[in-house]
N, C-alpha and C positions, 0 to 999 in steps of 0.2 A: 841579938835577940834570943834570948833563953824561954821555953814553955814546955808541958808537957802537952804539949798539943799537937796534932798533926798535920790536919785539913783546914783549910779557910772555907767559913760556911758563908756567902752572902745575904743580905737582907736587904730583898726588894732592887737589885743589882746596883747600888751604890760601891760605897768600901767594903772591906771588912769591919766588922761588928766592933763595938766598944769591950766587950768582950776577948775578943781576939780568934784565935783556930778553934777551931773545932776538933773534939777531943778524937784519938787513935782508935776507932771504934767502929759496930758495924752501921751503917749508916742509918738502917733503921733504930738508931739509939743517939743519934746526936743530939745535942738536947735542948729539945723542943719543953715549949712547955708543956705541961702535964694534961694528956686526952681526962675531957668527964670522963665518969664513974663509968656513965652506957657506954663508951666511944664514942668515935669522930661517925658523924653518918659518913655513908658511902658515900661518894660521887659518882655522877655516871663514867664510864668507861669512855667517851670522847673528851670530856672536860676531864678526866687524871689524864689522858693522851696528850691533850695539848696543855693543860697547865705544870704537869708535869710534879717533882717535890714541890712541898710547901715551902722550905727552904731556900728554893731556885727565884734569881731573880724570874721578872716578868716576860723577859724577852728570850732564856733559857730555851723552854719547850718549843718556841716557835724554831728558833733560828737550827734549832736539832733536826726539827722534821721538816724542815729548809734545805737543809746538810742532804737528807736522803732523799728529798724529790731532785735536788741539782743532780745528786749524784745518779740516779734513774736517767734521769735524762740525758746529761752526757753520756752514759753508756750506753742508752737506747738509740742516740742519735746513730745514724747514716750506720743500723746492724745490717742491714741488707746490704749493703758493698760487700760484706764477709762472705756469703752463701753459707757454703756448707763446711767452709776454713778448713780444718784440719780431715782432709776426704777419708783418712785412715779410721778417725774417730765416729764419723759420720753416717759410714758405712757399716759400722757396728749396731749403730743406734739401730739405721733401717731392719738390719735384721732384728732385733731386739723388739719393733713393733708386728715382726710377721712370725717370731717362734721363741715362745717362752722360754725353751729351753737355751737358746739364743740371750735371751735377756740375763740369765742368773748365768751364764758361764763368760759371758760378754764375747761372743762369736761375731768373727768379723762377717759371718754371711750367715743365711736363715738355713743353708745346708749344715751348719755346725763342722766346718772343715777345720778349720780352727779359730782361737781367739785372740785376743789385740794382746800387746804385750805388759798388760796392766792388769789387776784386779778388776772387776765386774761393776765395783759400785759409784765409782762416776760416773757411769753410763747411766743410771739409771733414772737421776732425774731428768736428763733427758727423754729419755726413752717412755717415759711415762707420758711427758708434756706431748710427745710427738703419735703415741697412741692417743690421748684422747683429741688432739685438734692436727693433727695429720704432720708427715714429714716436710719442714721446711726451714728456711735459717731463723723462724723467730722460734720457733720448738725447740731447735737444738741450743740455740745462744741466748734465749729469752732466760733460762734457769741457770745458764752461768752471769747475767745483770744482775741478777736476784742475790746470787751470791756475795756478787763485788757489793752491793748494796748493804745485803747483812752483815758482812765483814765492818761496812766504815761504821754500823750500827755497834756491831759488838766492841770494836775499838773505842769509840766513845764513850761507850756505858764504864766500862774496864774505868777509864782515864776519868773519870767525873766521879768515880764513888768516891777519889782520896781528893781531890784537885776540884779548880773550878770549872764553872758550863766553859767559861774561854780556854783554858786548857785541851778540855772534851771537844770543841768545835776545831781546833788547831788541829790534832792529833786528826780527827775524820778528814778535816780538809787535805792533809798531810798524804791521808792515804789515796785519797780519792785523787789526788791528782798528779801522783806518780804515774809514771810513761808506760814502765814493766804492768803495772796494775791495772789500768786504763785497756791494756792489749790483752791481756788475759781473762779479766772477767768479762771478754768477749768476744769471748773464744773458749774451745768447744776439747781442750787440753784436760788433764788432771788437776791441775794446780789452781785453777778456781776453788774448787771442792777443797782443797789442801791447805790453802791459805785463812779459809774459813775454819776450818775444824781447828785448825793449829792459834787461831784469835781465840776460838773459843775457848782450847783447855788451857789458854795463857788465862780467861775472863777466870775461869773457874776454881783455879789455883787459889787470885787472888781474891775472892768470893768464901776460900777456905782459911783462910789469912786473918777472915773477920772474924769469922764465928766457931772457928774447928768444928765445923758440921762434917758428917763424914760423907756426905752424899754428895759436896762438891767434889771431893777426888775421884768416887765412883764417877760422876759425869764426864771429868776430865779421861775417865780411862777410856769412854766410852765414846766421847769427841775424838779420840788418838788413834781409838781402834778403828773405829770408822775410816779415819784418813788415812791409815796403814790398808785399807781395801782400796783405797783411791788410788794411792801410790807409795804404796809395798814402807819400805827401809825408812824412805825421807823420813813419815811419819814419827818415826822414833830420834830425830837429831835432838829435842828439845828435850828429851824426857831425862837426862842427868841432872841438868839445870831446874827443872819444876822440882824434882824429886828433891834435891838438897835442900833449897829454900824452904818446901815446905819443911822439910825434916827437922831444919831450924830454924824458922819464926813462926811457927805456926802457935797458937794461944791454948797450945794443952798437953799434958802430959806425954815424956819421949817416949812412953810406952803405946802411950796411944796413939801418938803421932805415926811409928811404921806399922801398927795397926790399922790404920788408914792408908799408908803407904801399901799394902798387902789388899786392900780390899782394892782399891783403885789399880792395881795391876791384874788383879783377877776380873775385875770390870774391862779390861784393854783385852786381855787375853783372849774371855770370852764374845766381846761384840769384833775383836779383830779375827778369832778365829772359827767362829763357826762354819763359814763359808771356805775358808782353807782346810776344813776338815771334810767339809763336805766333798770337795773337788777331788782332796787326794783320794778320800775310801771308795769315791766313786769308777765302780770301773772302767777303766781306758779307750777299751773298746766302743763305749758306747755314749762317749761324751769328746769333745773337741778337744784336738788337739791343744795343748798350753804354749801357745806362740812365745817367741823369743828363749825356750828353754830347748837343750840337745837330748833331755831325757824324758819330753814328755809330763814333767814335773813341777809344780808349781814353787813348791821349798826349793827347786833351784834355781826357779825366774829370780824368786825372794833375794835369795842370798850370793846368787852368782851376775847375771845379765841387768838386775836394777839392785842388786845390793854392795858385795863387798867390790863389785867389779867395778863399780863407779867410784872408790877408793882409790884403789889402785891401778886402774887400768886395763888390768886383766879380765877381759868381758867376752867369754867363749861364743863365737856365733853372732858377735859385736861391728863393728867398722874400726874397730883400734878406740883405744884410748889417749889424751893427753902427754905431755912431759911429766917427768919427775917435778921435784917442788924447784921454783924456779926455771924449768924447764919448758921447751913448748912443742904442741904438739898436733894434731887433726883439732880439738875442741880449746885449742889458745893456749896462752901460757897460769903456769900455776904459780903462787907467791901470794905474797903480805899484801901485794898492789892491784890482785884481780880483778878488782870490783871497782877498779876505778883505769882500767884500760881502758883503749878505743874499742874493746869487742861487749866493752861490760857497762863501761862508765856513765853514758848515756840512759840507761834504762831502768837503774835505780841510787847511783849514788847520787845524786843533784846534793842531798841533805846530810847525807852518808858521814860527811866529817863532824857537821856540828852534832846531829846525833851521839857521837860519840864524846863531844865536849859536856853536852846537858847532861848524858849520862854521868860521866864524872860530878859534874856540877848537884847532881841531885843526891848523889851517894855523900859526897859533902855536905851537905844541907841536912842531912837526916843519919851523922855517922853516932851523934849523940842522943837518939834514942833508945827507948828498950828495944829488946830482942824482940818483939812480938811487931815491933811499928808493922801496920800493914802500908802506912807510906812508901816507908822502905824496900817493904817486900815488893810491894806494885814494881819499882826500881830495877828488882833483883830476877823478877819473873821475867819483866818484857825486855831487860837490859841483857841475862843469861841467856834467855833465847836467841838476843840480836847476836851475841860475840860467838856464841856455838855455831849456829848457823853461820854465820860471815867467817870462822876458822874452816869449817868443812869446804863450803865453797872454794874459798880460797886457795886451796891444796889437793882437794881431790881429782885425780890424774884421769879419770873414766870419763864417758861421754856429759859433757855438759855445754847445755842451750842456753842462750843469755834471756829466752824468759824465767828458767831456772828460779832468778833471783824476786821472784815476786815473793816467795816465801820470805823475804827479808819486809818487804813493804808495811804489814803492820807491827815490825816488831819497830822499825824506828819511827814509822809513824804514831804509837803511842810512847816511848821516848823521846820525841820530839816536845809532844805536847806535856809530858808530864815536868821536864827539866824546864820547858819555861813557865811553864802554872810555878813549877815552885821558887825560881830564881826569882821570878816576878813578886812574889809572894816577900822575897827578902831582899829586895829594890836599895831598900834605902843603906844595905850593908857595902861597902866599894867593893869586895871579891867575887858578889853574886850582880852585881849590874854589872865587873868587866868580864867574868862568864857568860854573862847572858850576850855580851856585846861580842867577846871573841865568838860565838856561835855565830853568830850574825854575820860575823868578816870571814866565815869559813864557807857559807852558805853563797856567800853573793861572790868571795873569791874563784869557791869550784863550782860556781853555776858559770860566771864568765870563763871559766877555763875548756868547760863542756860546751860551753855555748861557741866559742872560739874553734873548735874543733869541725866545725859548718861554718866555716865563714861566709860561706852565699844567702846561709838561711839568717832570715832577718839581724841584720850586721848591727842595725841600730839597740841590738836588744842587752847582749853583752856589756855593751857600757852604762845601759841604764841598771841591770841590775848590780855591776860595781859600784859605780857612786851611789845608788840609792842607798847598797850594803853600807857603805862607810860611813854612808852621812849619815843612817839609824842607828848604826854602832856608837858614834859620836855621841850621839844626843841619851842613848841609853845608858851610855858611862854618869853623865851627868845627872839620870833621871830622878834625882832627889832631891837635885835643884831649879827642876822643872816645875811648871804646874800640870796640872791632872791633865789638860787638854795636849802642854807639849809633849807630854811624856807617852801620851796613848797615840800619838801623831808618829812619833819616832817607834815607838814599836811598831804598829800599824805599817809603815815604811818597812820597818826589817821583815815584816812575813812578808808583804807585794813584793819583796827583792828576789827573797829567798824562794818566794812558791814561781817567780814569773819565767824562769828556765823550764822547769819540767812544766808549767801550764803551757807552753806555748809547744813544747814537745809532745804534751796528751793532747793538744786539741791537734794537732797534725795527726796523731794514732789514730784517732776517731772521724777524721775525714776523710780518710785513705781505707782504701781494701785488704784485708789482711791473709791472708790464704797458707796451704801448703804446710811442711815439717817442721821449719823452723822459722817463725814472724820475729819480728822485731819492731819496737816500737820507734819514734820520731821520726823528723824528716827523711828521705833518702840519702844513705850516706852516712848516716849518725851511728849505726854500728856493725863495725863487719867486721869479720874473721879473718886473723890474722897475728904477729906479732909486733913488738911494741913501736913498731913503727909509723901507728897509728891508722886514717881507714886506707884500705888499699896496704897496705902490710904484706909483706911476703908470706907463702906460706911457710909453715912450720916442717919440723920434722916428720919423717914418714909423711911424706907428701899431702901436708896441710892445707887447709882451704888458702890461697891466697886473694889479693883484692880483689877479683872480681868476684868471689863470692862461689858457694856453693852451687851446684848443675841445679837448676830447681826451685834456689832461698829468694823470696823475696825482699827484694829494698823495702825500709820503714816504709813508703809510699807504695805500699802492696803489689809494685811490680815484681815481674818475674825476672832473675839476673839470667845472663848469657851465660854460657858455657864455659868457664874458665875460662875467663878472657884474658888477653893477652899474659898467655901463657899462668896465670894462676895456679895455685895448686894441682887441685882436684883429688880424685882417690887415688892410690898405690896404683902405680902403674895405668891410668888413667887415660882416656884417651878424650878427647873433644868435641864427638859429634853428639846429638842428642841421643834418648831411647826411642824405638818407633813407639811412637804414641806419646812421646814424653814430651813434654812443651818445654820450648826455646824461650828465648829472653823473648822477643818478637810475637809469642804466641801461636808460632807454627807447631807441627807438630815436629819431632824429627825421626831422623830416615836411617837409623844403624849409628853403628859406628862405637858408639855405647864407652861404656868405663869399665876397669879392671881388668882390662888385658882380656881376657875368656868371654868374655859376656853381658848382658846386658841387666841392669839392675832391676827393671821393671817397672822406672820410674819409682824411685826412694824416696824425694824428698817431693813431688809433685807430681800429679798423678795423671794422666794421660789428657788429651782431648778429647771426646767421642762425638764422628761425627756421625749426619740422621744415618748415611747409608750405613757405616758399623752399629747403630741401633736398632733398628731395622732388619739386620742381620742377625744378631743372635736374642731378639724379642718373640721371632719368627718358633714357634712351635717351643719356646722355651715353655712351656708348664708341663713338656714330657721329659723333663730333667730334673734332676736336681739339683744341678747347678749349669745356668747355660752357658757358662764358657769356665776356662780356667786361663791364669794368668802369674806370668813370675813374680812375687814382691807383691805387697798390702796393695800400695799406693795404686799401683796399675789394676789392679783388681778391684780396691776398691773405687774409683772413678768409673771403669765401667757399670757396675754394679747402682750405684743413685743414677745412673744416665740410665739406665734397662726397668732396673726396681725387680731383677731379677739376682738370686744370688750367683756370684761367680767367687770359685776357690782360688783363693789366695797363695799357691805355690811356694811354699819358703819361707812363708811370714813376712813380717815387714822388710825383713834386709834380701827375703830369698835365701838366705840358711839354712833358717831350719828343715832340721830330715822331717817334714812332713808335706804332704804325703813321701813316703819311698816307692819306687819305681814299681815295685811289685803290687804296691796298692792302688797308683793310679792307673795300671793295667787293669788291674780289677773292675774297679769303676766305669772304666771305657769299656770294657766286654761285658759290665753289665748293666750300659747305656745310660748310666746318670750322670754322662759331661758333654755338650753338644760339641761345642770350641775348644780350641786350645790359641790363646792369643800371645803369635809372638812377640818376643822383646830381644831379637837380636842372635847372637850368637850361642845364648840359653846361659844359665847358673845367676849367681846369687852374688851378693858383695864379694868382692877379691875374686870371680873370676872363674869359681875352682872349676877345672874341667870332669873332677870324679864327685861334686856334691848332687844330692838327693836332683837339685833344679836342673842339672846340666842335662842328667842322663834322662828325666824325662823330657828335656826338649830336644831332645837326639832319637831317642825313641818317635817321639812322634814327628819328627820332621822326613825319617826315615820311610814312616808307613803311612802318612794320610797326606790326603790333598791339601793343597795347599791354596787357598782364597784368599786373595789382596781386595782391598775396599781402600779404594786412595792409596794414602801411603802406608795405611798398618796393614799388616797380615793377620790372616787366621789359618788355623786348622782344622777341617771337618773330624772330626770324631766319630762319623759316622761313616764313612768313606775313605777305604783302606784304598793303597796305590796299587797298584799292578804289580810292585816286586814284594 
């Protein structure tokens, strides 16, 4: 089938038109017939909302804002199990609702001791919601639903200007019901905010594709920049791939084209940089320390600790990085096959393969039109995005978290939808029904393969989505010899096959508690850290997480794992008992013994218990402080700190590293009475132990000269109350 045409326009949602596609165009120009002279009157704004194009079949608008009420609501479903999920994040916000100056620098306490190891601006739709209706888990995770929500929104829109409302509805569904996606826009992370910006300047790209307006690439710069405040580097993986595409199809002169390319970088540079300019000129003394950086410095959080260091590994002030490529390491093994491990494979690849078949299948499908096709480009935007992103993943040897991969989630969930709007589109050709069918035996083969990998969790499910897969692929090979009802039956079958692994894996993420550093979505057991040995894997090199998990990580079923159990990894030199105050599998608290050989972490990946009598004790006269306790590592500080609602300094930052404070300045502090506590964590210091880092020497200092008060099993230290020697 030969046309110059791109898009199928429906009428009235039967077939396509007698007519045929609908021309490569911007969509406000497909052609309609001719408005009167006066124009079309307006409509009210409820009836455009729900009727949607003139163009769109009748059931279009409905079954969209269908798409975004299901999607609300599974995400809103059972958000209270979470609390306050990520207590590191959480704790920022709190202060963030008690000192302004707190909210613009993203300070993990309202004393501005120092700040979380991200830029300041995903904090802050939080931090809003939670200043105007009070601190609690719908404030904090209510604007990251809202997110997941706009994301399946903007995905849709994206997929529907070139393709049909079923396409549009495929792709939303696609995203919304990913396991990685499901867990994160409900939760309280960076990568909500990041996944959204990054739909967005994919939407916008292709928005400039139509009409080479230049204000779409300004937007896009400005969607980037934004999310480069969220989380720094990431922000920037996609921007080679926007940049070329537009550079070459875009529908206007090459002059004008990096003319645009110029204006859209100045638009990134300035909404990403104002606030990084701000921080650096600001003087040091009188602004919070930049967590996770050894200098104090934001340009080297940027480019050292979340940037080139999750490259390669080398991450100053870090927990270690990864193997080399192919290699493995603390945060799994690196290769071609990441994304589809036991530590990975679970949480976004379910669709991962066919995704990449439609892709092909649709750059086929549109390799003979002009250079400007926005069909095409749609292709090139969300398909460049998907393979840049899935190579860095793939290879980068620095710390990486297997929700990491949500940033993948809309890039194949609108190449999902877009390669079968368009193979579907060219049905009756045999190459594009047996693409459209290998997709389908790709889908339901590595849904069974992932699903097989739990054999206890629903065992009956695994086989129904193979045969269902096979037996839709069948019928779609043939679909030309079908009639309209078998042919919509057998596709119909291939999405139930293909979506019903990861649904049954998001509707487990959404039943379950999600908590602590690093969540993970489906059943318990569906993904853990390790090598390719699958779950329960030995650890890796430099003493790698082994099966039992991370001191702290919870299972998909939001429990908390035990302590390197039987014999697991754990960190360098590592040792087995819990932190005082650090929760056990069990929920106890524990009592020393700590990891790293020297010291105790301060509860890293989960963050202490606090019980009434420790609350109690440092709530007690805390408004004659400015901070009432201090504590080593985020997580431990901040857990005290939403249990008080008083600020407590976070020693070290999140790992305990970092030189801030240095000994000489939390002397200061103490002699001039703004720390009531000092809340032990063991043997004192920070990741790995060190016995001469900034955390060591001040919990040796003050173990030397204050008293020392137990409440249960944690300890404290009076800071007011020197010992006798």
């Amino acid at each position: 089938m030969t046309t110059q045409y791109d898009r199928t326009t429906y009428q009235g949602g039967a077939a396509p038109t007698p007519s045929g596609p609908a021309p490569d165009l911007p969509q406000q120009q497909s052609p309609q017939a001719p408005a009167p002279a006066g124009g079309e009157p307006k409509q009210p704004f409820v009836r455009r909302l729900w009727r949607g194009r003139p163009e769109d079949p009748r059931w279009a608008r409905p079954a969209f804002l269908g798409l975004l009420v299901a999607t609300a609501a599974l995400y809103f479903y059972n958000l209270g199990a979470n609390g306050y999920s990520n207590s590191f994040y959480s704790a920022a916000v709190q202060a963030g609702t008690k000192s302004w100056k707190a909210m613009f620098f993203g300070s993990l306490d309202a004393g501005n001791a120092i700040t979380v190891d991200k830029p300041s601006a995903f904090l802050w739709p939080m931090e809003i919601a939670a200043r105007i209706f009070g601190l609690n888990t719908w404030t904090i995770l209510g604007p990251e639903v809202l997110m997941g929500v706009g994301t399946v929104a903007v995905v849709y829109a994206s997929v529907r200007r070139r393709f049909s409302p079923a396409a549009g509805l495929i792709a939303g569904a696609v995203l919304a019901l990913t396991p990685v996606a499901a867990l994160m826009f409900r939760f309280n992370n960076p990568d909500a905010m990041l996944a959204l910006l990054m739909a967005l300047a994919c939407y916008f790209v292709v928005r400039g594709l139509e009409d080479g307006r230049t204000k779409w690439l300004v937007w896009c710069g400005v969607a980037i920049g934004f999310a480069f405040l969220g989380k720094t580097l990431q922000a920037f993986l996609i921007l080679p791939s926007l940049a070329i595409v537009y550079a070459v199809c875009a529908p206007v002169s090459l002059k004008k084209r990096f003319g645009q390319l110029a204006a859209g970088t100045l638009a990134l540079i300035v909404s990403g940089g104002w606030w990084v300019a701000i921080v650096e000129l600001w003087p040091a003394s009188s602004r919070p320390y930049i967590g996770g950086s050894q200098n104090n410095s934001f340009l080297e959080l940027t480019f050292g600790y979340n940037g080139l260091g999750r490259i390669n590994g080398d991450e100053t002030g870090s927990v270690g990085g990864g193997g080399g490529a192919g290699g493995t390491g603390q945060w799994g093994e690196t290769g071609w096959d990441r994304m589809f491990n036991s530590e990975i494979g679970s949480q976004i690849s379910w669709l991962l393969p066919a995704a990449l078949i439609l892709l092909a299948g649709g750059l086929v499908a549109t390799r003979k039109l002009k250079r400007t096709s926005v069909t095409r480009g749609s292709f090139l935007v969300w398909g460049g995005s998907l393979l840049i992103t899935l190579l860095v993943f793939s290879y980068m040897a620095g710390i990486f978290h297997q929700y990491y991969t949500i940033a993948l989630a809309p890039y194949i969930a609108a190449v999902i939808g877009m390669g079968a709007g368009s193979l579907w589109e060219r049905r009756s050709e045999m190459w594009a029904s047996l693409t459209l069918a290998a997709a389908i035996v790709a889908g339901a083969v590595w849904g069974y393969v992932l699903l097989n990998r739990t054999p206890d969790y629903l065992p009956w499910l695994r086989w129904l989505v193979l045969i269902g897969g096979l037996a839709a692929a069948l019928g779609v090979i043939f679909v030309a010899k079908l009639g309209r009802q078998l042919a919509l039956a057998a596709v119909g079958l291939g999405i139930v096959a293909s979506l019903a692994g990861p649904t049954a894996y998001t509707l487990s993420t959404v039943d379950s508690a999600h908590t602590g550093s690093i969540p993970t979505a489906g059943p318990a057991g569906a993904s853990m850290m390790g090598g390719r040995g699958g779950p329960g894997g030995g650890g890796g090199a430099r003493g790698g997480f082994g099966g039992g998990g991370m001191p702290g990580q919870q299972n998909g079923n939001g429990n908390t794992q035990g302590q390197n159990q039987q014999g697991g990894g754990g960190f360098p030199g590592g040792g087995t008992g819990g932190m005082p105050g650090q929760q056990n599998g069990n929920g106890t608290t524990g009592d020393g013994g700590g990891m790293g050989g020297g010291g105790g972490v301060g509860g890293l990946l989960n963050g202490a218990t606090v019980s009434s009598e420790a609350k109690k004790l440092l709530t007690t006269d805390a408004d004659k402080y400015t901070w009432s306790a201090a504590a080593i590592g985020a997580q431990n500080a901040a857990s005290y700190q939403l249990a008080t609602g008083d600020a407590v300094m976070a020693i070290g930052g999140f790992n305990g590293t970092d030189p801030s404070p240095t000994l000489a300045q939390f002397e200061k502090y103490v002699a001039d009475g703004k720390v009531h506590y000092f809340i032990s964590s063991g043997t004192g210091g920070g990741m790995g132990g060190s016995s001469t880092g900034t955390s060591s020497q001040i919990t040796s200092w003050v173990e030397k000269n204050f008293k020392k008060v137990t409440v249960g099993t944690a300890t404290f230290y009076d800071l007011t109350q020197k010992t006798s020697s």
